[in-house]
VEXDREN-2710 file (C-alpha; in Angstrom, 1 decimal):
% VEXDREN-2710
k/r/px/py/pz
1/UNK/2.6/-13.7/-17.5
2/UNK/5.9/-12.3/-18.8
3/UNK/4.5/-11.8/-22.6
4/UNK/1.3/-10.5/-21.4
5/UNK/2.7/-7.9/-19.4
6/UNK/5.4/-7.1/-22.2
7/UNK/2.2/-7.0/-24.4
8/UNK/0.2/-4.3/-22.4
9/UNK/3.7/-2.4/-21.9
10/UNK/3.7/-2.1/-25.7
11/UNK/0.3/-1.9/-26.2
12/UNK/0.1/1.5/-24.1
13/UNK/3.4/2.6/-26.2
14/UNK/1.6/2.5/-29.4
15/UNK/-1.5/4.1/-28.0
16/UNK/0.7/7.2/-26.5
17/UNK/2.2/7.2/-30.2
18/UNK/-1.0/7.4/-32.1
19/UNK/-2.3/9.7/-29.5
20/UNK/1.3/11.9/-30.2
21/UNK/1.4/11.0/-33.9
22/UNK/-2.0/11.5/-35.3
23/UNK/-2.2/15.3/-34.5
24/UNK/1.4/15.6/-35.2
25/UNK/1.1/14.6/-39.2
26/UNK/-1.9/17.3/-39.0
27/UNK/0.5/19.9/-37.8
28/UNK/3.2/18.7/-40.2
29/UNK/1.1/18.7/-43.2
30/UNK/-0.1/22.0/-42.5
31/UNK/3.4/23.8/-41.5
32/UNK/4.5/22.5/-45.0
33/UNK/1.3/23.5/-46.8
34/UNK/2.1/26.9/-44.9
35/UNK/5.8/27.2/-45.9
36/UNK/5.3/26.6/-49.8
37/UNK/2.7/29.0/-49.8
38/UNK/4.6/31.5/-48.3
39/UNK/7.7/30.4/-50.1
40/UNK/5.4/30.9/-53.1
41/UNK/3.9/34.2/-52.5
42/UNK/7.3/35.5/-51.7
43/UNK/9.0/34.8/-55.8
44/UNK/5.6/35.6/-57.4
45/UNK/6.1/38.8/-55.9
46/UNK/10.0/38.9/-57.1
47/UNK/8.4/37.6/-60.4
48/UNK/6.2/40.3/-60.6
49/UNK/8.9/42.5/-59.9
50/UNK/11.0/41.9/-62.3
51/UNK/7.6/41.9/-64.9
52/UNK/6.4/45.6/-64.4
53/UNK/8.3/47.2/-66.7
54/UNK/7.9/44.3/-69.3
55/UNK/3.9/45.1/-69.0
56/UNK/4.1/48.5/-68.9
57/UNK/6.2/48.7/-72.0
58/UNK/4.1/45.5/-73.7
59/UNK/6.8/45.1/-76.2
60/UNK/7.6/41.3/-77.9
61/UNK/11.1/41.4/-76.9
62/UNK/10.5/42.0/-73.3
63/UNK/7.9/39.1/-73.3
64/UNK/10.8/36.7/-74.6
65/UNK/12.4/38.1/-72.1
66/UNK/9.8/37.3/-69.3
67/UNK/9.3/33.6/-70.3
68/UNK/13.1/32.9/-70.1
69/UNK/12.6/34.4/-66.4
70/UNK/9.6/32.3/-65.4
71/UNK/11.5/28.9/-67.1
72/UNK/14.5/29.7/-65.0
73/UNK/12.1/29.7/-61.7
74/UNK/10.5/26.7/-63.1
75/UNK/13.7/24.6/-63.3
76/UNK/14.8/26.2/-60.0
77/UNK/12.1/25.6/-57.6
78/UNK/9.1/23.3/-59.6
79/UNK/6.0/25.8/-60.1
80/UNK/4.3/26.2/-63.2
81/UNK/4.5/30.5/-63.8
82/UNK/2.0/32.4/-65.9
83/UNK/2.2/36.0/-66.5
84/UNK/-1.2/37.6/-68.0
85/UNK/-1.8/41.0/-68.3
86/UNK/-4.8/43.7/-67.5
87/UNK/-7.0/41.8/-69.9
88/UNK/-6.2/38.5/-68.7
89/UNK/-4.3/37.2/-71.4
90/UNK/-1.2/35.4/-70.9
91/UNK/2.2/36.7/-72.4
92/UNK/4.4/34.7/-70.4
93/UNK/4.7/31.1/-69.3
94/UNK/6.8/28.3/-68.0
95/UNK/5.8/25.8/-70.8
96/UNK/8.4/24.1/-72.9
97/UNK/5.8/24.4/-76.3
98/UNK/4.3/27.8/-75.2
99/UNK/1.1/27.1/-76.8
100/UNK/-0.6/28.9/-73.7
101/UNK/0.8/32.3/-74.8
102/UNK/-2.5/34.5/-75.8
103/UNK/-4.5/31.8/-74.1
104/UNK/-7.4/34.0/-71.8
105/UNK/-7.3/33.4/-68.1
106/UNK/-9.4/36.7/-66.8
107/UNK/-12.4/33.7/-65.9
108/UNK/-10.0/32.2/-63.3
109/UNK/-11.0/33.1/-59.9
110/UNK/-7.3/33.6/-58.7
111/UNK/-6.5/35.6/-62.3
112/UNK/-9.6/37.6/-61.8
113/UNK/-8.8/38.4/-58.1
114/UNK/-5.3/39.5/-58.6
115/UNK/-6.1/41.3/-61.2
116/UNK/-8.2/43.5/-58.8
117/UNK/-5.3/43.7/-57.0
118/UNK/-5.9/41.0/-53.9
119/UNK/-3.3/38.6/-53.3
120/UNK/-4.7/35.4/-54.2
121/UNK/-4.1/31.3/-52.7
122/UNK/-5.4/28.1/-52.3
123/UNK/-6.4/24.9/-53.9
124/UNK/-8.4/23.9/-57.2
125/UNK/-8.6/20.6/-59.2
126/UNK/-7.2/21.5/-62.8
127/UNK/-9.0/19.8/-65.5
128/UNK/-6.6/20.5/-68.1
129/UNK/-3.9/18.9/-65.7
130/UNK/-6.2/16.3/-64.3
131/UNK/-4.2/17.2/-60.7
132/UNK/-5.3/19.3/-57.5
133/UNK/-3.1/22.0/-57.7
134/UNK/-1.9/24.4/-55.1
135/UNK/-1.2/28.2/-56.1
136/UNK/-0.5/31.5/-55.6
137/UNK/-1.7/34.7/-57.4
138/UNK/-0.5/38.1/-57.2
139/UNK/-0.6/41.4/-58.8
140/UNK/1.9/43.3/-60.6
141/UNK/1.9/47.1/-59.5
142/UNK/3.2/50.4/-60.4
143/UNK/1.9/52.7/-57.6
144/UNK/-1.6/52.0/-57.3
145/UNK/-2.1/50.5/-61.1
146/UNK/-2.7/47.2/-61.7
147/UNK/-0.7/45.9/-65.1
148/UNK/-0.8/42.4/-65.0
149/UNK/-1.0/39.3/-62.8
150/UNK/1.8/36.6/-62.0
151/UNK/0.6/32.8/-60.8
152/UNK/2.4/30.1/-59.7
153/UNK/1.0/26.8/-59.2
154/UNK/2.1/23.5/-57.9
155/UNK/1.1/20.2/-57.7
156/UNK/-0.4/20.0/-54.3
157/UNK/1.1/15.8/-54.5
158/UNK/4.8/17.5/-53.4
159/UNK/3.3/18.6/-50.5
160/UNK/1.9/15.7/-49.9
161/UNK/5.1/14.0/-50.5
162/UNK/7.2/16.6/-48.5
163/UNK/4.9/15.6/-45.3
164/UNK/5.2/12.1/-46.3
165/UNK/8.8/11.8/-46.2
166/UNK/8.8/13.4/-42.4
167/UNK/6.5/11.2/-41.6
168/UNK/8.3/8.4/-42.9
169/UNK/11.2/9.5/-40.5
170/UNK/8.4/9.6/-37.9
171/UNK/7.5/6.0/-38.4
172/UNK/11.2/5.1/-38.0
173/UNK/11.1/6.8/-34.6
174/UNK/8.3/5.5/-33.5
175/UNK/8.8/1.9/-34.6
176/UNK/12.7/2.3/-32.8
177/UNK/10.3/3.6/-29.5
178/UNK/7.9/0.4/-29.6
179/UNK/11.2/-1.6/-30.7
180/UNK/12.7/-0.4/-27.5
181/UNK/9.4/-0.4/-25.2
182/UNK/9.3/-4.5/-26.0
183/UNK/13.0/-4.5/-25.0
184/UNK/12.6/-2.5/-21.6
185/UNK/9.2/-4.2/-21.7
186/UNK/10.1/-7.9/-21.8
187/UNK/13.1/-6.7/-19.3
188/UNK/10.7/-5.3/-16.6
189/UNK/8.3/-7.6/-16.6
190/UNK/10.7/-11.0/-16.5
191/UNK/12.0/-9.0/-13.8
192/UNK/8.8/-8.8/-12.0
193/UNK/7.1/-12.2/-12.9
194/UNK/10.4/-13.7/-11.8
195/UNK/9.7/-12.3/-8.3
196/UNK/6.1/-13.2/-8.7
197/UNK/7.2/-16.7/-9.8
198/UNK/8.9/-16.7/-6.3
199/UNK/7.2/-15.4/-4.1
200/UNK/4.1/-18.2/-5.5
201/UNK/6.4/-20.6/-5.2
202/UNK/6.8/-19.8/-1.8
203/UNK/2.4/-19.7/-0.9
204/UNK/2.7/-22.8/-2.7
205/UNK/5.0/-24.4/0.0
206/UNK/3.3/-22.7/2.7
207/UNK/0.1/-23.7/1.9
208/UNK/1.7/-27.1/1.3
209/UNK/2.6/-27.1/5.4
210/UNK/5.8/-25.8/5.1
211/UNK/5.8/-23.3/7.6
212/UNK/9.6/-22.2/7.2
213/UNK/8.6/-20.6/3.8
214/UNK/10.0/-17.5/3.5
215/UNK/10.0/-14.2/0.3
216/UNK/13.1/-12.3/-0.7
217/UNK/12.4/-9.2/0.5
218/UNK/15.3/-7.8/-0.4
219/UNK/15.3/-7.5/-4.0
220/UNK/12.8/-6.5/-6.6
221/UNK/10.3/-3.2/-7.1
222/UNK/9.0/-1.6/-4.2
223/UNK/5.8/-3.0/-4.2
224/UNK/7.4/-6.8/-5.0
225/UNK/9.2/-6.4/-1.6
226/UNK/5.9/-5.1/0.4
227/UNK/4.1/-7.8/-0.4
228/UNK/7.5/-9.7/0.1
229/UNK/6.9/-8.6/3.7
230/UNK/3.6/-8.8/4.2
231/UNK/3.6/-12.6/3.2
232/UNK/6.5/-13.2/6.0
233/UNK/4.7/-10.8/8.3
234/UNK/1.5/-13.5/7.8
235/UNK/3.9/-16.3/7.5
236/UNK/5.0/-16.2/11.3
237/UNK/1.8/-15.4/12.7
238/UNK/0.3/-18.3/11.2
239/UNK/3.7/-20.4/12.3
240/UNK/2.8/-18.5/15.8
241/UNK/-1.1/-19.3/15.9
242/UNK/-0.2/-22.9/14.6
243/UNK/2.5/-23.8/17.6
244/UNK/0.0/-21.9/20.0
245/UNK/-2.5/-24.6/19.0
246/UNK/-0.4/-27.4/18.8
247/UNK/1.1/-26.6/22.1
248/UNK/-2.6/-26.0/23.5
249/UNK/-3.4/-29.5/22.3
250/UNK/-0.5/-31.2/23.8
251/UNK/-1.0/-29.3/27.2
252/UNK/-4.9/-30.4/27.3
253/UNK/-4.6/-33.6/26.2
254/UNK/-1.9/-34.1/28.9
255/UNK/-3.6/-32.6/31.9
256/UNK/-7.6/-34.2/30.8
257/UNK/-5.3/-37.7/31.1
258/UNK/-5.2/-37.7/34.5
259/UNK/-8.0/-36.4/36.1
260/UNK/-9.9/-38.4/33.4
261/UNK/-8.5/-41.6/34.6
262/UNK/-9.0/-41.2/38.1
263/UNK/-12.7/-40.3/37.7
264/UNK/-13.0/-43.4/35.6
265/UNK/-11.1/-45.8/38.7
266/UNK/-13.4/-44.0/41.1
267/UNK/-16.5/-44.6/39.3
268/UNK/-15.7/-48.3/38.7
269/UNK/-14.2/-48.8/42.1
270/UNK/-17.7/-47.2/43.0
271/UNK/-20.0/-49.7/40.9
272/UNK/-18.1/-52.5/42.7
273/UNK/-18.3/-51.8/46.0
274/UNK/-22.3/-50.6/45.3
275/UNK/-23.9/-53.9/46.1
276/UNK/-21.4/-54.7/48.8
277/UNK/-20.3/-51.7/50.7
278/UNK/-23.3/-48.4/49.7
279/UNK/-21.0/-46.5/52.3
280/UNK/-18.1/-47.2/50.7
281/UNK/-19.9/-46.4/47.3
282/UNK/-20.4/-43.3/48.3
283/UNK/-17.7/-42.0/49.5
284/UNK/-16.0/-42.9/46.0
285/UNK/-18.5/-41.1/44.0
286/UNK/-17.9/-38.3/46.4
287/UNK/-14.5/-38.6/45.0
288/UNK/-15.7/-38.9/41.7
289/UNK/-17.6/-35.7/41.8
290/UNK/-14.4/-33.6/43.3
291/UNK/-12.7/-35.2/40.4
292/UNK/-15.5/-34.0/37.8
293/UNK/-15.4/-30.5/39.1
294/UNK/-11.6/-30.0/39.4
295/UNK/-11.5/-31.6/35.2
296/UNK/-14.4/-28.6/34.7
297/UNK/-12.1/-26.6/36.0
298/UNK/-9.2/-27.5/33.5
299/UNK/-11.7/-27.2/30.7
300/UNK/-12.5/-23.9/31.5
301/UNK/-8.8/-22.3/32.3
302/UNK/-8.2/-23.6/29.1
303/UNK/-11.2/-22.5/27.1
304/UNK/-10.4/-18.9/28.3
305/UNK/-6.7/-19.5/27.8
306/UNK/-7.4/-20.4/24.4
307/UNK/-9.4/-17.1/24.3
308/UNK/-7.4/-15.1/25.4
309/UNK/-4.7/-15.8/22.8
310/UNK/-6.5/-14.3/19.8
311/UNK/-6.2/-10.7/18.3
312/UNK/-5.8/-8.2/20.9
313/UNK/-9.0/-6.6/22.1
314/UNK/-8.7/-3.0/22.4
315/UNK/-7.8/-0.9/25.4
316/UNK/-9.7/1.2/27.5
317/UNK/-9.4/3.8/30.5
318/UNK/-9.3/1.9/33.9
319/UNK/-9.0/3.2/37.4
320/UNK/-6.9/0.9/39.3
321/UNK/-7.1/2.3/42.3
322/UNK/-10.3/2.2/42.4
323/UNK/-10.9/-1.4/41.0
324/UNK/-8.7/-2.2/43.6
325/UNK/-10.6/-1.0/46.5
326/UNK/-13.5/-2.4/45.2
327/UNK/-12.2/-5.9/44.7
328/UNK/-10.9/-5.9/48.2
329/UNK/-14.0/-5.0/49.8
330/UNK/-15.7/-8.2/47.9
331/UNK/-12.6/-10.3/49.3
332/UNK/-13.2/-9.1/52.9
333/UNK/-15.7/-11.8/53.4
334/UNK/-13.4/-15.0/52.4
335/UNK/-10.3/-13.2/54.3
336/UNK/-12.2/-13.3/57.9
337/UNK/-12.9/-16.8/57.0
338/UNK/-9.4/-17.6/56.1
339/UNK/-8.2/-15.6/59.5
340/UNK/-6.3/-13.1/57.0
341/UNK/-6.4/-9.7/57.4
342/UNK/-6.7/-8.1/53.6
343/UNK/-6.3/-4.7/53.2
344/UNK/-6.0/-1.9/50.6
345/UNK/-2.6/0.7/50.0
346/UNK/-2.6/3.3/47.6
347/UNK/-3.8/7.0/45.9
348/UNK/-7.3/7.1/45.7
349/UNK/-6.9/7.4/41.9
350/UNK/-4.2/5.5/39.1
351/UNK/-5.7/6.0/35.6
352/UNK/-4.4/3.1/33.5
353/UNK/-4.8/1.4/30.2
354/UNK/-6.0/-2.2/29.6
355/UNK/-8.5/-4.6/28.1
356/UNK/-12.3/-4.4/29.8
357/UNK/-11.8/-6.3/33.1
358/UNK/-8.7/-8.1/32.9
359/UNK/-7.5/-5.8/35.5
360/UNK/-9.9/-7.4/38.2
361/UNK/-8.7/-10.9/36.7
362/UNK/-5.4/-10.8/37.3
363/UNK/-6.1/-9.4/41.2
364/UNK/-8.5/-11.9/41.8
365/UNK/-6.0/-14.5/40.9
366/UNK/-3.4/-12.9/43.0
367/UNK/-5.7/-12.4/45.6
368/UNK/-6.9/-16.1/45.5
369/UNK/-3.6/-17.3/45.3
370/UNK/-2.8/-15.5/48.4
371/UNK/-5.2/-16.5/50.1
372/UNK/-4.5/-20.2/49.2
373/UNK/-1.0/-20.3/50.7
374/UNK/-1.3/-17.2/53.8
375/UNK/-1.1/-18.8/57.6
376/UNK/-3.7/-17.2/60.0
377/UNK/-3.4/-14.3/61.1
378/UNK/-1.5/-12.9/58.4
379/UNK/-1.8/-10.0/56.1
380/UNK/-2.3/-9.7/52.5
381/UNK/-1.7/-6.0/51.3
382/UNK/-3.2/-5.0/47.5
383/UNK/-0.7/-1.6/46.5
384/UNK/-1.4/0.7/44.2
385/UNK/2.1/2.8/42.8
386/UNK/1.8/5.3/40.2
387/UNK/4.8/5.8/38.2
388/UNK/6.0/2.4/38.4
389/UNK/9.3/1.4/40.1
390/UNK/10.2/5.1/41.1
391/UNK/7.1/5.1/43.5
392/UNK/7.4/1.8/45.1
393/UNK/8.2/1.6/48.2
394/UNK/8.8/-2.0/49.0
395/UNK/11.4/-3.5/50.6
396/UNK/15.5/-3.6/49.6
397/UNK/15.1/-7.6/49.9
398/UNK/12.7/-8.1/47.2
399/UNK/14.6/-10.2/44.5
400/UNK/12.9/-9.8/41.0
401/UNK/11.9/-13.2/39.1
402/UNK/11.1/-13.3/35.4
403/UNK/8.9/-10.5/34.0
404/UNK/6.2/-11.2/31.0
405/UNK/5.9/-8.6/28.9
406/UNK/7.9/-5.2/27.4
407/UNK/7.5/-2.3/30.9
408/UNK/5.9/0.9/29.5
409/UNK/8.4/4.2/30.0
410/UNK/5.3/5.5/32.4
411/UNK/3.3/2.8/34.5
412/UNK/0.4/2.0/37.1
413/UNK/1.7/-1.0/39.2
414/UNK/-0.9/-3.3/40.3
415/UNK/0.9/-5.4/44.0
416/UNK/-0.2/-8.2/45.9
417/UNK/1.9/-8.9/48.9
418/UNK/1.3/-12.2/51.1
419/UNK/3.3/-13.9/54.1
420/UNK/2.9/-17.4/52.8
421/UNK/5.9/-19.6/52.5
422/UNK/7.2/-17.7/49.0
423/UNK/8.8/-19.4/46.4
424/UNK/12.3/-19.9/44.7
425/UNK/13.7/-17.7/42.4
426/UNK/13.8/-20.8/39.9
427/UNK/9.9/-21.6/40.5
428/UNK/9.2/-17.1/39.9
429/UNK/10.6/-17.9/36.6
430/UNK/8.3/-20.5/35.7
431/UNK/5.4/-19.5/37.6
432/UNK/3.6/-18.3/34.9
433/UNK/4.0/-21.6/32.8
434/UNK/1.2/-23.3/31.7
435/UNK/0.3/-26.4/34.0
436/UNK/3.2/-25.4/36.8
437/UNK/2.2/-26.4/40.3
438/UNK/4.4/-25.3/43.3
439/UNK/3.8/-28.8/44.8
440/UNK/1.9/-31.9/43.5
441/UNK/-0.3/-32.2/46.1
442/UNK/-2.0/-28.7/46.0
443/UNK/-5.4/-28.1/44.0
444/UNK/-5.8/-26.1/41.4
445/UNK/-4.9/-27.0/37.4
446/UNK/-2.0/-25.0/36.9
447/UNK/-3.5/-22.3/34.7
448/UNK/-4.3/-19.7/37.2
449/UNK/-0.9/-17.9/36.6
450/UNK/-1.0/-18.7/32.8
451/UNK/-4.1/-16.9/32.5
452/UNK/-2.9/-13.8/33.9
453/UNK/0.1/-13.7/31.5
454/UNK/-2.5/-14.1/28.8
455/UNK/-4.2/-11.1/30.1
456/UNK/-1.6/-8.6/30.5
457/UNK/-0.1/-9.5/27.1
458/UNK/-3.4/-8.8/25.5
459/UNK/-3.3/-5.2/27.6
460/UNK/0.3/-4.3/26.7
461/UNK/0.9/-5.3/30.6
462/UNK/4.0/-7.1/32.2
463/UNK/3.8/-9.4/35.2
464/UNK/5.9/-11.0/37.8
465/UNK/6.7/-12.8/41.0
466/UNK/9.0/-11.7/43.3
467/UNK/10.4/-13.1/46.6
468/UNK/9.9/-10.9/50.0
469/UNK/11.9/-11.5/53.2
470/UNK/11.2/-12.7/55.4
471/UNK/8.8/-14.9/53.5
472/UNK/6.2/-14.2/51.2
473/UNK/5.5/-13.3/47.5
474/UNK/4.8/-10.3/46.0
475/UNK/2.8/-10.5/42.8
476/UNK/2.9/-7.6/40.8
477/UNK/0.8/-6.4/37.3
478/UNK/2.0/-3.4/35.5
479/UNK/0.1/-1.0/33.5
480/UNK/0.4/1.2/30.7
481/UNK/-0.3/4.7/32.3
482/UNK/-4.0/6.3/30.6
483/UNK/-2.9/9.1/28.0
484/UNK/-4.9/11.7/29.6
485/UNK/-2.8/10.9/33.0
486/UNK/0.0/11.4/30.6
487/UNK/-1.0/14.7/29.5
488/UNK/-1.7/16.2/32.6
489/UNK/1.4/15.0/34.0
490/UNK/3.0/16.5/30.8
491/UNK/1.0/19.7/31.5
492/UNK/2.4/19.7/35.3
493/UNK/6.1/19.2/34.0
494/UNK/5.9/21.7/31.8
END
């Protein structure tokens, strides 16, 4: 992985060099193309210069005097000079043997156009030279008169070469920039495929079973260390949701134990006393069939136990207050049974946040609780307090047991106060545990309270027992308050 990433590093250093380099060379070959023909128009003009009075005079001695001068400029600077006059005959060259004197050059394009006085340049394959030649043509004037022409040509190869040579310097650049791309290159990515390498290693034991696999989040790129944390992040929930089952298991395989092998003594015990004692019989199946119903019962606390502890369903607006009255009205009937009086305290509204009816599960299980342990002609009071502790009004003697859950800043509290025989501060604490009976001897499996933990973590709720004097127990739910509760109490402060 390291070598292929070091690859594509380079890989996209060469293409942003060819993508630079390519039109670069153009530009270079045509800035020097541009510079010796400028360099060139700029003597043939000194050269022509220095020729007027030679042409005007058209003397022998001034022409001896005119190929010294275009010899010197050849040896200086490389062009080839010719100096012709109006007739487009040359009087004047450059050449060691100067067997091109008196040759005729008037059919040359760039003779011809000088001659007419334009300024004259370009390119042209010379057959005599067998060469592409660059050159320059210009006119030699007195006032308006034309008297001559002077051309220099070069060989258009030292441009060529001229270009060549920079981009040979070029090369070495952009060979050093690749040389150094491989070298960050191979750097970077060993950097990040050792991360990688780790951070594989570490799916590889945790898919192995190791749970306590852990990333280094702490060193490496940016995005390395996100997905650093959200490996961990994924790691603990899955160590989470794998005790959650494991601790599920364990639970219901020790509570079915019991209740399973009671209803299988009572059903034997049963079948032997069937062709003896029917009566008998019975009354064991009668047994039997209690037994059945209170293991249906297990099965189901934990089925919605185990339900309850998946993703978080999402919240919406509830009306405790309400809810509460309501619920109350449908325990009326079992309170005048029980010999309890059961009655509602509270605003007659307390907006609130929470998943879709656990709110009326956790009062019914308070409520049925109560109800459980309340001697006649007792009271069972369901409150309503908005604004959490600041509004309540219960007694100085309540004595707080262990709460479930992180209280909201602003809160609906949800209160179910009995006059049963109350509980320690030790068994508050571990009310809510899964299984956890106040006495052996009572019905009920043990997840009631369990249950309504589960709920109010799933709506961002906290829960609690408390003790009351002189006896009693007051079970309490607390709610996020509803945000548009929040903003009109906001509204109202301001």
């Amino acid at each position: 992985m390291t070598w292929r990433l070091m690859a594509a590093f380079i890989s996209v250093t060469l293409l942003m060099l060819l993508v630079q380099d390519v039109p670069l060379s153009n530009y270079l070959r045509t800035v020097e193309r541009d510079r010796i023909v400028t360099s060139l128009e700029r003597d043939a003009f000194v050269l022509a210069g220095r020729s007027e009075e030679a042409l005007e005079s058209a003397t022998t001695t001034d022409d001896v005097a005119l190929t010294e001068l275009a010899r010197t400029y050849r040896d200086a600077g490389g062009a080839r000079v010719v100096i012709v006059n109006t007739a487009g005959t040359a009087i004047a060259t450059s050449d060691d043997d100067q067997s091109s004197i008196g040759s005729e050059y008037a059919s040359r394009p760039e003779i011809a156009g000088s001659l007419g006085g334009d300024i004259m340049s370009g390119s042209r394959y010379s057959d005599t030279l067998q060469l592409q030649l660059l050159y320059v043509t210009v006119p030699v004037l007195s006032g308006d008169q034309v008297f001559g022409a002077v051309r220099l040509t070069y060989p258009e190869q030292v441009v060529n070469d001229a270009v060549n040579d920079q981009l040979r310097l070029l090369g070495i650049v952009a060979l050093t920039t690749v040389l150094l791309a491989g070298v960050v290159g191979y750097i970077f990515s060993s950097s990040v495929t050792r991360r990688l390498k780790l951070l594989k290693d570490a799916t590889e034991r945790l898919s192995g079973g190791d749970l306590t696999a852990r990333a280094d989040e702490t060193s490496g790129a940016p995005e390395v260390r996100s997905l650093s944390r959200s490996f961990n992040d994924m790691a603990e929930r899955l160590d989470t949701l794998l005790q959650e089952q494991r601790r599920f298991a364990a639970d219901a395989s020790h509570q079915l134990r019991t209740p399973l092998t009671a209803l299988r003594l009572k059903l034997e015990r049963a079948g032997d006393l069937m062709p003896t004692d029917p009566a008998g019989a019975a009354v064991r199946l009668a047994a039997a069939e209690a037994e059945a119903d209170r293991l249906g019962s297990i099965v189901e606390g934990l089925l919605l136990l185990s339900r309850t502890e998946g993703q978080p369903a999402p919240l919406v607006h509830v009306d405790l207050a309400k809810m509460a009255r309501e619920r109350v009205e449908q325990w009326q009937a079992l309170a005048q049974e029980s010999f309890v009086t059961l009655r509602y305290d509270g605003p007659a509204t307390a907006p609130a946040s929470a998943v879709a009816t656990t709110a009326e599960q956790i009062l019914d299980n308070y409520v049925d609780n109560a109800l459980s342990v309340s001697p006649d002609n007792s009271t069972i009071v369901v409150r309503v307090t908005v604004n959490g502790p600041t509004a309540r009004s219960a007694t100085r003697a309540d004595r707080p047991g262990r709460s479930h859950g992180a209280a909201p800043s602003e809160t609906v509290r949800l209160e179910v106060l009995d006059e049963g025989p109350g509980l320690s501060l030790e068994d508050c604490s571990r009310a809510f545990d899964r299984f956890w009976r106040a006495r052996s001897d009572t019905a009920g499996s043990g997840l009631g309270l369990a249950i309504v933990a589960q709920l109010a973590k799933a709506s961002r709720a906290t829960v609690a027992l408390t003790r009351r004097d002189p006896c009693g127990i007051i079970a309490s739910a607390t709610f996020s308050t509803a945000p548009e509760s929040q903003a009109t109490s906001n509204a109202k402060n301001r």
